[in-house]
C-alpha positions in Angstrom: 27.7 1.9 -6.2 27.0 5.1 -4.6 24.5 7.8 -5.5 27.0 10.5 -4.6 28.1 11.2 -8.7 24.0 10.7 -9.3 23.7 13.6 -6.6 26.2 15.7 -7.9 24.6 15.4 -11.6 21.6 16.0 -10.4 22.3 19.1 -8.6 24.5 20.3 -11.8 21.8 19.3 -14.1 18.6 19.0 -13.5 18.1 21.3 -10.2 16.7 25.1 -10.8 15.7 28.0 -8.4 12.5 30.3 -8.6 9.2 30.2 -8.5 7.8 27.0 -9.7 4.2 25.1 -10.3 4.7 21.7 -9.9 2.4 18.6 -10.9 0.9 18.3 -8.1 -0.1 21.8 -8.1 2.2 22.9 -5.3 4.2 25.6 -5.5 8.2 25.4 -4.7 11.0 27.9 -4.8 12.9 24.7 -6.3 12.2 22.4 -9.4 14.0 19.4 -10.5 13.6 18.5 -14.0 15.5 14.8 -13.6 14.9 14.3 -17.3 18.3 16.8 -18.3 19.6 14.1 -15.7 17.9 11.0 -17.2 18.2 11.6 -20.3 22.1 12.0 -20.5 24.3 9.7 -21.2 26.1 9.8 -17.9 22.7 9.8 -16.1 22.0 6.8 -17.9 24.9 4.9 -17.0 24.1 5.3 -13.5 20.9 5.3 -13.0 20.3 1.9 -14.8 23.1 0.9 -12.4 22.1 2.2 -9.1 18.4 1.4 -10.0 19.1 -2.1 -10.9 21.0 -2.7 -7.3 18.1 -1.1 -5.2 15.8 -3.4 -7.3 17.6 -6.4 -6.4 18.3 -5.3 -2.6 14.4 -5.1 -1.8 14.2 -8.7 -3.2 11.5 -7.6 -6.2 11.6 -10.0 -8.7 10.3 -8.3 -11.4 10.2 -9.1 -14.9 9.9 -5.3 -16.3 9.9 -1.5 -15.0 7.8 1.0 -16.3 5.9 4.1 -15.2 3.8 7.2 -16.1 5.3 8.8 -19.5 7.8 10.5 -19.8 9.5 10.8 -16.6 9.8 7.4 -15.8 10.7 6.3 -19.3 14.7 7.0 -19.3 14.4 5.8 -15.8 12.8 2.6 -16.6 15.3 2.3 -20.6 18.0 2.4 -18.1 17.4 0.0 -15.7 16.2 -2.4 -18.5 19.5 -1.7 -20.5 21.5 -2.2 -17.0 20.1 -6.1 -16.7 21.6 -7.1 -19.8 24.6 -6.6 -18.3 23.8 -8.4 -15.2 20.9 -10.7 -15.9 18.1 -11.8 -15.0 16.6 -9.2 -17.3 14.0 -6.6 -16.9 12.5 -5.3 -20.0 10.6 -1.8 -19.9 7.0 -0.8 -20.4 5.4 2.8 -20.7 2.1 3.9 -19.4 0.3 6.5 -21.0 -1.8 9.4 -19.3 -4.5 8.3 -21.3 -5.6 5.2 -23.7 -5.0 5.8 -26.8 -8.0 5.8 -29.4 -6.3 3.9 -32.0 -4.7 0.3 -32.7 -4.6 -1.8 -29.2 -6.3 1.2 -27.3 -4.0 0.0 -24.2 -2.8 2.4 -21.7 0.4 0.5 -21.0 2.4 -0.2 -23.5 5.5 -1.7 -24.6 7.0 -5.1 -22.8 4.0 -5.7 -20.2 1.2 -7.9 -20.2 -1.3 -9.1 -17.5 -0.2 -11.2 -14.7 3.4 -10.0 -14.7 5.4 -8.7 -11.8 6.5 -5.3 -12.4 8.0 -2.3 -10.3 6.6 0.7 -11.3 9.2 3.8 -11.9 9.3 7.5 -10.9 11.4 9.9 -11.1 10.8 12.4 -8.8 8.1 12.2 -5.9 6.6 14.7 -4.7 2.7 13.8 -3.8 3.2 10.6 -5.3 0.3 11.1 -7.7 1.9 10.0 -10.6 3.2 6.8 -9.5 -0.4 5.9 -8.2 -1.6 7.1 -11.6 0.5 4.2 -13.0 0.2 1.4 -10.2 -3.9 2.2 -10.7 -3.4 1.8 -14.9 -0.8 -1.3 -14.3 -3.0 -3.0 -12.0 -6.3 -2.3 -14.6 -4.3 -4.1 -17.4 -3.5 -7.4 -14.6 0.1 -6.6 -13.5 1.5 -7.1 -10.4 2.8 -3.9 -8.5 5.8 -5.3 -7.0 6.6 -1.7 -5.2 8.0 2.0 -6.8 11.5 2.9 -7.3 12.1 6.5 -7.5 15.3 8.8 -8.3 14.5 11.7 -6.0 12.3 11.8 -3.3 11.3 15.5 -2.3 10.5 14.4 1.2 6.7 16.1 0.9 4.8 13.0 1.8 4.5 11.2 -1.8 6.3 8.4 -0.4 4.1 8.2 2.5 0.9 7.9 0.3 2.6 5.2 -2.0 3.1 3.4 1.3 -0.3 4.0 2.6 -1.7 2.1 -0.5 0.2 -0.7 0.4 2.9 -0.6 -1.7 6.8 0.1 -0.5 9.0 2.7 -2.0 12.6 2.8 -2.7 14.4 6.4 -3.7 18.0 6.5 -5.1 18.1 10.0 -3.2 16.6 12.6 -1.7 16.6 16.4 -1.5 18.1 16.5 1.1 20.8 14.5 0.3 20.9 16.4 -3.1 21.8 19.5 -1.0 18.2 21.2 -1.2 16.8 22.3 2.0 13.6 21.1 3.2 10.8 23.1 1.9 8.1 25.3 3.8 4.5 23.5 4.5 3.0 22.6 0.9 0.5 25.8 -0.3 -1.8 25.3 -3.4 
């Protein structure tokens, strides 16, 4: 499948223009809130699609997808949901920005437990500091990081510092393949 109708949702969705603050403190004169994307029932439909195909393409055999709440969790519902259809099947798993002081006290939650292979789910990189937020809590609780599958990539170096811990990085699209122009130098 192609990402082009992913692109084009994206852009009609989930893209704005201004003056934004993102996560990782930068500022942008764009921001993409993927959820509007993620979270529809279209984006669904093909994300859990294209997602599932990259998956398979880079040859991880996981056994669930999950990432930092609650970007990745559509992301990682619809990618689960897409396996059914096409086993073998991935379940999903959440990871929270904290432990939570009650019940199992776990960080990740959901279908994950140590020693399984997982692919840990973004979705959208920009300094990659979520994703290694999640790989770091995955990795605490025993799984195996299999490597990070990401909607968008906005081409500022996140992928290049998921990489540079050792782990590979797969994006359904990028900015610039979205239509956005590169961005000016990062400033804080």
């Amino acid at each position: 499948m192609s990402a082009g109708p992913l692109e084009k949702l994206l852009l009609a969705r989930s893209v704005a223009f201004g003056d934004f603050v993102l996560a990782s403190g930068q500022r942008s004169s764009y921001y993409i809130d993927a959820r509007k994307t993620t979270m529809s029932a279209e984006g669904q439909q093909l994300i859990g699609t294209l997602g599932l195909e990259a998956i398979r393409a880079k040859g991880w055999h996981a056994r669930a997808v999950g990432g930092l709440t609650m970007g990745a969790d559509p992301v990682a519902y619809a990618i689960a949901r897409a396996s059914l259809d096409s086993p073998p099947i991935l379940d999903a798993f959440s990871v929270r920005k904290a432990a939570k002081e009650h019940g199992t006290k776990r960080r990740v939650e959901g279908n994950f437990e140590a020693g399984m292979p997982v692919v840990v789910i973004e979705d959208v990189i920009t300094s990659g500091g979520s994703a290694l937020q999640a790989i770091e809590a995955v990795r605490a609780e025993g799984g195996i990081v299999l490597g990070v599958l990401a909607v968008v990539d906005r081409l500022q170096g996140g992928a290049d510092a998921i990489r540079n811990s050792g782990l590979d990085v797969v994006s359904l699209t990028t900015t610039s393949s979205i239509g956005i122009p590169p961005s000016p130098a990062p400033s804080r």
